[in-house]
C-alpha positions in Angstrom: 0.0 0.0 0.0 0.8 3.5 -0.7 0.8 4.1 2.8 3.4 1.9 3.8 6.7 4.1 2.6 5.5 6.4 6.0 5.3 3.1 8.3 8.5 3.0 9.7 9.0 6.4 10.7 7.2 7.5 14.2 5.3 10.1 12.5 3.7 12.7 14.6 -0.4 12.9 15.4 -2.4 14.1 12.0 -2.7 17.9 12.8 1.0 18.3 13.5 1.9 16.6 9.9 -0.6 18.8 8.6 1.1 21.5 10.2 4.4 20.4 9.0 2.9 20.0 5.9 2.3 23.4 5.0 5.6 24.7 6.5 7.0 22.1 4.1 5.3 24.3 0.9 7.4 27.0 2.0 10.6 25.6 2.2 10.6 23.2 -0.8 9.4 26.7 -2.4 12.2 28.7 -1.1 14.7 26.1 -2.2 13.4 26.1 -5.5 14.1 29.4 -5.8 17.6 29.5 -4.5 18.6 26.5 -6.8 16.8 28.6 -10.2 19.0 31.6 -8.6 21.8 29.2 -9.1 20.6 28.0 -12.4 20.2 31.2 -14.2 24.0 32.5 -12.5 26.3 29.4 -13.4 26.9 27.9 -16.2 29.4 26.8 -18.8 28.9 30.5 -20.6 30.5 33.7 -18.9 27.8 35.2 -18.5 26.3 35.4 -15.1 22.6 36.9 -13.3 24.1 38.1 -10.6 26.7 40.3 -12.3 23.8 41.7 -14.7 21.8 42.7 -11.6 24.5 44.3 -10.4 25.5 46.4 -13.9 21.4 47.2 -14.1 21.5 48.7 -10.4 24.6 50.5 -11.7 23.0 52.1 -14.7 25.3 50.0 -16.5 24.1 47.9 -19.9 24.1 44.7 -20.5 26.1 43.0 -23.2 23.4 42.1 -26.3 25.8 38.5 -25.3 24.6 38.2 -22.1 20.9 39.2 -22.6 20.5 35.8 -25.2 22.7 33.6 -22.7 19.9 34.5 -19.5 16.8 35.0 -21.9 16.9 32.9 -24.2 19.3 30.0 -23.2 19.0 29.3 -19.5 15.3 31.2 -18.6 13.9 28.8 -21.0 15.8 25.9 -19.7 15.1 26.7 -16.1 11.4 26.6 -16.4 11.4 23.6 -18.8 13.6 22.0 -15.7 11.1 23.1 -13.6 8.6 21.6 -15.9 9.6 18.5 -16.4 10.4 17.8 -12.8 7.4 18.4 -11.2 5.5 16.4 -14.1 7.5 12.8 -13.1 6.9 13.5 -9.4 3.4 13.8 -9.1 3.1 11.3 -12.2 5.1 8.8 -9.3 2.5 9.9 -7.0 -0.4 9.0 -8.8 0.9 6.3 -10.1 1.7 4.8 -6.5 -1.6 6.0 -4.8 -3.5 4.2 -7.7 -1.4 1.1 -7.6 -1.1 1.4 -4.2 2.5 0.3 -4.2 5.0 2.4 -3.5 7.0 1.0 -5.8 5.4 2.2 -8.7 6.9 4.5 -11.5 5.2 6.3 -14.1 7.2 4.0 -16.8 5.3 1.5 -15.1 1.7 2.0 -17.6 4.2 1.7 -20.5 3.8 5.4 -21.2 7.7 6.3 -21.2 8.2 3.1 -23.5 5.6 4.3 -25.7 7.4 8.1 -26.0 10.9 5.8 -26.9 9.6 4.3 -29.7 7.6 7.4 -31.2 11.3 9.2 -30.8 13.6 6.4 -32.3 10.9 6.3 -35.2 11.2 10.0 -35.5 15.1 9.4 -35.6 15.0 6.8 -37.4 12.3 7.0 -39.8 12.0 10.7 -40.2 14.4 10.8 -43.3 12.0 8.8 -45.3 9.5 12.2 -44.9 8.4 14.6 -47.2 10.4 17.6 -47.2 7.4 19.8 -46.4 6.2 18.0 -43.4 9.8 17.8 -42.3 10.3 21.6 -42.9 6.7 22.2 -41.4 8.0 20.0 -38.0 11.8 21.2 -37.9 13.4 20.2 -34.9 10.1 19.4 -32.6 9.7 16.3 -34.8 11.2 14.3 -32.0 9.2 15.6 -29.5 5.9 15.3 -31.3 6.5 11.9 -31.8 7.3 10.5 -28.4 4.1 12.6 -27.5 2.3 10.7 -30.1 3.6 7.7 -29.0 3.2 8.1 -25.2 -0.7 8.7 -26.1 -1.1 5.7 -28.1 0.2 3.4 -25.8 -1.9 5.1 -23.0 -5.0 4.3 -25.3 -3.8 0.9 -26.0 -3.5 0.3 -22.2 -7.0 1.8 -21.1 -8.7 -0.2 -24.3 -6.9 -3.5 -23.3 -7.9 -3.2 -19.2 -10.9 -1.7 -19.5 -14.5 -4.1 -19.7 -17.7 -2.8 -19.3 -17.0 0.9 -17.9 -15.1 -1.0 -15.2 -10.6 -0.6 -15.5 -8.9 -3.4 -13.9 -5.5 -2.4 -12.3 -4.2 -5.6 -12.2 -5.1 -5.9 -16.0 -3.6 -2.5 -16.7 -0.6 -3.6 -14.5 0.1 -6.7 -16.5 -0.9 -4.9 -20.0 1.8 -2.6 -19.4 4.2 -4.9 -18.8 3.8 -6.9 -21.9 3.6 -3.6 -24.2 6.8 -2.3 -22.5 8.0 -5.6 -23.7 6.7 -5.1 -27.4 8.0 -1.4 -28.0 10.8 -2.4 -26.7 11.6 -5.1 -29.3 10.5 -2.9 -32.2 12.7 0.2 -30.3 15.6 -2.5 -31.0 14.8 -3.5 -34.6 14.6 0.1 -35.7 18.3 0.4 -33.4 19.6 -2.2 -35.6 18.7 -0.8 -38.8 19.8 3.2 -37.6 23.4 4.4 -38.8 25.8 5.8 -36.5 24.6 9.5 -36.2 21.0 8.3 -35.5 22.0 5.6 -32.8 24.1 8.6 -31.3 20.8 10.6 -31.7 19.0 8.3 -29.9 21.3 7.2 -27.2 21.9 10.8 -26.1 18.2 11.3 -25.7 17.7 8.4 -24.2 19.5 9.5 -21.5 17.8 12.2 -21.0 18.8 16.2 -21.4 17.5 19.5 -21.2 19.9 21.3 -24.0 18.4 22.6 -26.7 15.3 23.9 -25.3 13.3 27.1 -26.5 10.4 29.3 -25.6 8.6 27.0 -27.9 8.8 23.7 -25.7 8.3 25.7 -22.7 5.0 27.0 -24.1 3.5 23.9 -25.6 4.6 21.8 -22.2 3.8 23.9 -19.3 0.1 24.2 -19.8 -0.1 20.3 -20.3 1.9 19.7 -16.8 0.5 22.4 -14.6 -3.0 22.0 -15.4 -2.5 18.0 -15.1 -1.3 19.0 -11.1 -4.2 21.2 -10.6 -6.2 18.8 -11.3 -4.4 15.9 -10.0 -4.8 17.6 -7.0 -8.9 17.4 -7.1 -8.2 13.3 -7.3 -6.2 13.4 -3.9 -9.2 12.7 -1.6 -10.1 10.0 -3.6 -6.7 8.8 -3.7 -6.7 8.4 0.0 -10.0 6.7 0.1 -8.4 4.4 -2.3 -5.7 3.6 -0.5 -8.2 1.6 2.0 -9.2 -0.6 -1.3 -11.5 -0.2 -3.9 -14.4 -1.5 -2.0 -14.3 0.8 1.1 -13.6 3.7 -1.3 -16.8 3.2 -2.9 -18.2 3.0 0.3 -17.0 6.2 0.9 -18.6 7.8 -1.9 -15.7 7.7 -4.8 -16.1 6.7 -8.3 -13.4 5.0 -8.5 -13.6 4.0 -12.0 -13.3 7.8 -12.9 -10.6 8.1 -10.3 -8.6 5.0 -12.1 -9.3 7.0 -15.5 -8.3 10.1 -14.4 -5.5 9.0 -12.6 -4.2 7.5 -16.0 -5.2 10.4 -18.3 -3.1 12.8 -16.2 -0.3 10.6 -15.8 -0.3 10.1 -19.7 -0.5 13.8 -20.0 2.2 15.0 -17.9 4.4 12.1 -18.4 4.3 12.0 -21.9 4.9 15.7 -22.4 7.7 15.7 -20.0 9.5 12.6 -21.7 9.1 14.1 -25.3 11.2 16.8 -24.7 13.5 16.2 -22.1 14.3 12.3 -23.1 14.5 9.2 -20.5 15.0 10.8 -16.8 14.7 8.2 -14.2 14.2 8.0 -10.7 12.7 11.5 -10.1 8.8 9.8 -10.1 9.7 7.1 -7.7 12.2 9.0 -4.9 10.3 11.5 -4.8 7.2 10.6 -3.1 9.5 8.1 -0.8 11.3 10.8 0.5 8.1 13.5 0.9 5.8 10.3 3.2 8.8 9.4 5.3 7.7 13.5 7.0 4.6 14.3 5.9 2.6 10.8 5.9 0.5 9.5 2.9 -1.9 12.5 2.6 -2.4 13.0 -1.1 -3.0 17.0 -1.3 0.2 17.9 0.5 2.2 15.1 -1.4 1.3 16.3 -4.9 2.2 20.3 -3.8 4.9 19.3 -2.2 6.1 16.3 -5.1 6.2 19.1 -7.3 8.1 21.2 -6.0 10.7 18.8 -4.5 10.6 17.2 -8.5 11.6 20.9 -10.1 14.3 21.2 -7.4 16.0 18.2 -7.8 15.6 18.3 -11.3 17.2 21.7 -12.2 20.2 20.9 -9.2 20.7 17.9 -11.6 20.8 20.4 -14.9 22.8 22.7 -12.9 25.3 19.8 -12.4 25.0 18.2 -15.5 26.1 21.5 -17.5 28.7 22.7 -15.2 30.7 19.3 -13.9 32.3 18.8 -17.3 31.7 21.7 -18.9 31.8 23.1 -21.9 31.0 19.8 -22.7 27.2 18.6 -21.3 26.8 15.0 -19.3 22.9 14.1 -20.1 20.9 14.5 -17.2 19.6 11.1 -16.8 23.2 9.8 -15.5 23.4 12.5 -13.2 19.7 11.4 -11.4 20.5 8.1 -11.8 23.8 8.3 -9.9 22.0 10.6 -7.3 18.7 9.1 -7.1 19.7 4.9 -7.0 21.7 5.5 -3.9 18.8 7.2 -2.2 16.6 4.7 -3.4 18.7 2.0 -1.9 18.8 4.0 1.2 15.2 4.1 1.7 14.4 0.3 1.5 17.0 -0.9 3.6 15.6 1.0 6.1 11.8 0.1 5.7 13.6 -3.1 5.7 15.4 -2.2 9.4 19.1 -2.6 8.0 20.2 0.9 8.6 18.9 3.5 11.5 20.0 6.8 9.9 
């Protein structure tokens, strides 16, 4: 159960993790803006916000330089890191409070699997296009296609688990599993037949990086992620209710069969839109909400709030790191989470497990 991640701790009575809670907001929200302070002073460019704050309160100009390296280059990656983040943190959320199993990912519906093979088609594949639709696409063909393909595999999974109006978990579990399987094999076949520039292509974004962004992605994702938390947000009492089993939830008074959907839908949404343009990042959806119960207990509307913000965080400290550590040069970001995220990860069940105390 869901629950279980916040078992081992001693937590305090309800209203004082409710309390905590909301102190929790604020701090998670003030770190997130000291680590995008961070992100738009450093990077690999000489160009820093800090200094241009200072010229401006000087009555000193800006270089044109400087202006395109904090507008256009790092703003725009900032908020996509900020973006992205929070959408595979609550997506880990929801997928754990529906599941209940706290082990579940969002790449667990086959949704991320889905995205791959849309973007090694579009690497692939995309070539063999007309010229127009490949000038009328430019460089968000990628993206569009891993979109496309996160969608479809969402519809396949819904179609294939759900009988009567009624969604089987267990089904959608197992479906998920099998299609992972499936677009994985085809990912593979199309692998085999890409040159060396393509399976380069394709590697690098498998890995997962936030280079190359632009006010365009920015635009096109945000409203897809941040209205998929507002309203992921409206499913967090029935997410609790769910918790105690689908029976006594329906007891209670949820629909759960428009929970299940919903739950999916956004998860699909925010998933797929983060994946297609930031590429494979892992561990973000399923630390996350480990590390948010272990204080704050298994309350849904705190966890998504605060899931969100703790995802943008650590996702952007992970950009700020991946840009900076071997720079000029970029290390995709996916390394950098896994390398910081599988330790924690580790961490946390050996201790639900009792083997270590801190």
């Amino acid at each position: 159960m869901a629950a279980d991640a916040a078992a081992t701790l001693p937590l305090p009575k309800t209203r004082d993790r409710q309390t905590f809670a909301r102190w929790m907001h604020l701090w998670l929200l003030l770190l997130l803006i000291a680590t995008s302070l961070l992100s738009l002073g450093y990077g690999a460019a000489d160009a820093s916000l800090f200094g241009a704050l200072a010229a401006l309160m000087n009555g000193e100009a800006i270089s044109h330089i400087e202006q395109v390296i904090l507008l256009d280059v790092r703003l725009p990656r900032l908020l996509l890191g900020i973006t992205v983040g929070a959408a595979l943190a609550i997506s880990g959320v929801l997928m754990q409070g529906l599941f209940r199993n706290p082990l579940a990912d969002p790449g667990i519906v086959g949704v991320s699997a889905g995205a791959s093979l849309g973007a090694i088609m579009a690497i692939v594949l995309g070539p063999l296009l007309p010229a127009g639709l490949l000038a009328l696409t430019g460089n968000a063909l990628i993206a569009l296609s891993a979109f496309a393909g996160a969608w479809i595999a969402m519809l396949i999974l819904y179609r294939v688990s759900t009988r009567q109006g009624r969604t089987s978990v267990a089904t959608m579990l197992l479906a998920g599993i099998a299609l992972a399987a499936l677009t994985g094999a085809a990912s593979g076949l199309l692998i085999y037949l890409a040159d060396d520039q393509q399976l380069r292509d394709f590697t690098f974004w498998s890995l997962g990086s936030l280079g190359g962004t632009s006010w365009a992605k920015v635009w096109i994702t945000a409203p897809i992620v941040f209205g998929a938390i507002l309203l992921a947000i409206r499913l967090a009492h029935g997410l609790n209710c769910l918790a105690l089993g689908e029976a006594a939830a329906r007891h209670l008074g949820i629909r759960t069969e428009q929970l299940k959907s919903g739950a999916v839908l956004l998860t699909a949404a925010a998933t797929g839109s983060a994946v297609a343009v930031s590429g494979g990042i892992g561990f973000i959806g399923i630390v996350v909400p480990h590390l948010l119960r272990l204080g704050t207990g298994p309350d849904h509307r705190p966890l998504l709030i605060n899931a969100a913000l703790l995802g943008a965080t650590l996702l952007v400290g992970a950009d700020i790191i991946s840009r900076t550590i071997v720079a000029p040069a970029e290390l995709p970001i996916g390394i950098v989470t896994a390398i910081l995220g599988a330790p924690v990860f580790l961490w946390i069940l050996l201790r639900r497990r009792g083997l270590v105390d801190l």
